[in-house]
C-alpha positions as MATLAB code, in Angstrom:
seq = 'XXXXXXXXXXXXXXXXXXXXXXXXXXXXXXXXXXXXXXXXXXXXXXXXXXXXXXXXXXXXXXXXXXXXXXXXXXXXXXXXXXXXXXXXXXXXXXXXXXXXXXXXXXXXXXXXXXXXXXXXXXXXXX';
ca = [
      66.688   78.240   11.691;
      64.660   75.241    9.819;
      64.733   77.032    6.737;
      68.480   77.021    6.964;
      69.341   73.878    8.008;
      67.016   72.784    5.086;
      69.206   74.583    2.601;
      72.463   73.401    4.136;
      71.469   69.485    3.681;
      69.563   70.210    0.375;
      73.218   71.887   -0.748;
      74.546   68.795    0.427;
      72.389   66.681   -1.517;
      70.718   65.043    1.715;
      66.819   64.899    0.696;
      64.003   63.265    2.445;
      64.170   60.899   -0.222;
      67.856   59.834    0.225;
      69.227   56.963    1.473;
      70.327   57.025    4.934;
      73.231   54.928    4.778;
      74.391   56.542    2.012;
      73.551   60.436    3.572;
      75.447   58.889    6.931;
      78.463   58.211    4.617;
      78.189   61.601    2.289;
      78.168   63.908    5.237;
      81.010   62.072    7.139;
      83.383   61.665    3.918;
      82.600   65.476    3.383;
      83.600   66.767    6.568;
      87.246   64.423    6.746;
      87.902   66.044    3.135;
      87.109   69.564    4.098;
      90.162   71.378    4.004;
      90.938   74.817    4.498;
      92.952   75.750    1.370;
      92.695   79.808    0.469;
      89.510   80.030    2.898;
      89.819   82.582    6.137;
      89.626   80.733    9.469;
      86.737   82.313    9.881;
      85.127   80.588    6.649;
      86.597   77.026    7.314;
      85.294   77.408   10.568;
      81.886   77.787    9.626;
      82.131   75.281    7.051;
      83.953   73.028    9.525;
      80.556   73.543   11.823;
      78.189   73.426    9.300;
      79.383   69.881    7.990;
      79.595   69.203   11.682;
      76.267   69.583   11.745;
      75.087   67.689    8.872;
      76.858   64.510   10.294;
      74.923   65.044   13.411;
      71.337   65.452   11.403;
      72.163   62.246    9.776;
      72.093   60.896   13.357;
      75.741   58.802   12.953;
      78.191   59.164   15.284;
      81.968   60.308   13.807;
      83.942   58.736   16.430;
      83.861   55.429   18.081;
      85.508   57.248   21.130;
      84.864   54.218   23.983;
      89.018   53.640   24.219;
      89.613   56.931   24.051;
      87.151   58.067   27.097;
      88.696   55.301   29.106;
      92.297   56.628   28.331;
      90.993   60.253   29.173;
      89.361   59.048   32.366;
      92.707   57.548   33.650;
      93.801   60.981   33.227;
      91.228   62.741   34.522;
      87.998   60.340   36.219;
      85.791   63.798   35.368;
      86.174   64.435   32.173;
      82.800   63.865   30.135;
      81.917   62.061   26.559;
      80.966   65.680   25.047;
      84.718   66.828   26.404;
      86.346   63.657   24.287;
      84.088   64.277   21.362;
      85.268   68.196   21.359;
      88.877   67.281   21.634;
      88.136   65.102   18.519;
      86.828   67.540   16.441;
      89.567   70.136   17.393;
      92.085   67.424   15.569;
      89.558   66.868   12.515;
      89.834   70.383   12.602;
      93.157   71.244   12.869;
      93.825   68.401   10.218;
      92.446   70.212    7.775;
      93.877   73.772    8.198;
      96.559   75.028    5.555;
      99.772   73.562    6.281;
     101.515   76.568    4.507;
     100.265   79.223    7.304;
      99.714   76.621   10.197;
     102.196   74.246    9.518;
     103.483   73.090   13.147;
     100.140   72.999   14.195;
      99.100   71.008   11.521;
     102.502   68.968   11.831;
     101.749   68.372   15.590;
      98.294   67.156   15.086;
      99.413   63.948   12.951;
     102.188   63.288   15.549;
      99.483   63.354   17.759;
      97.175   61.493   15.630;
      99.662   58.728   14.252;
     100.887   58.445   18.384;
      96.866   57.292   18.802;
      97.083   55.204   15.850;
     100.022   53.279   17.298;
      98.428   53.107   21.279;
      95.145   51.853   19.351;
      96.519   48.841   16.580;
      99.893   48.460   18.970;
     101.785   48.457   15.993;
     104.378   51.023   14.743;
     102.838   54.113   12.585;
     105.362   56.520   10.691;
];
């Protein structure tokens, strides 16, 4: 399992010589641009986790998620920080997938996005 994650962030170009700022940056920027393209589900998926996981080795956090726990608690007072982070990566995810063979889901996820955009800034997003 070390040996592997060692390859992954080597792959990545995240040595124990790198920067850390610039290794926080390189891992999240990777895993917004990831996008599914010609890969199987199956594929994207795993790529999807393993630049998950990268972000998390570089110990930054993807998501400044305080409003949105306090929205999800009005909703529901037991839902947990791990349940808000998980819906969040479901929409990273789902942002990415191929519009061509998931098209409403992908077309529902920025209405969904652009609606949080709008609650968050109070200000009209189209």
């Amino acid at each position: 399992m070390w040996l592997l994650k060692t390859i992954k962030r080597i792959v990545h170009g995240v040595t124990s010589s790198s920067n850390d700022y610039h290794t926080a940056y390189c891992s999240i920027r990777d895993l917004y641009r990831l996008k599914q393209g010609n890969m199987t589900v199956e594929d994207y998926y795993n790529q999807f986790e393993n630049l998950s996981e990268l972000v998390s080795q570089a110990n930054v956090d993807i998501l400044d998620h305080a409003e949105l726990l306090e929205k999800e608690k009005l909703k529901n007072p037991l839902i947990t920080d791990e349940a808000v982070r998980q819906k969040y990566a479901a929409m990273v995810f789902i942002m990415g997938a191929d519009a061509r063979r998931y098209g409403d889901m992908v077309i529902c996820g920025r209405i969904l996005a652009t609606a949080y955009c709008s609650a968050k800034t109070n200000t009209p997003q189209i």
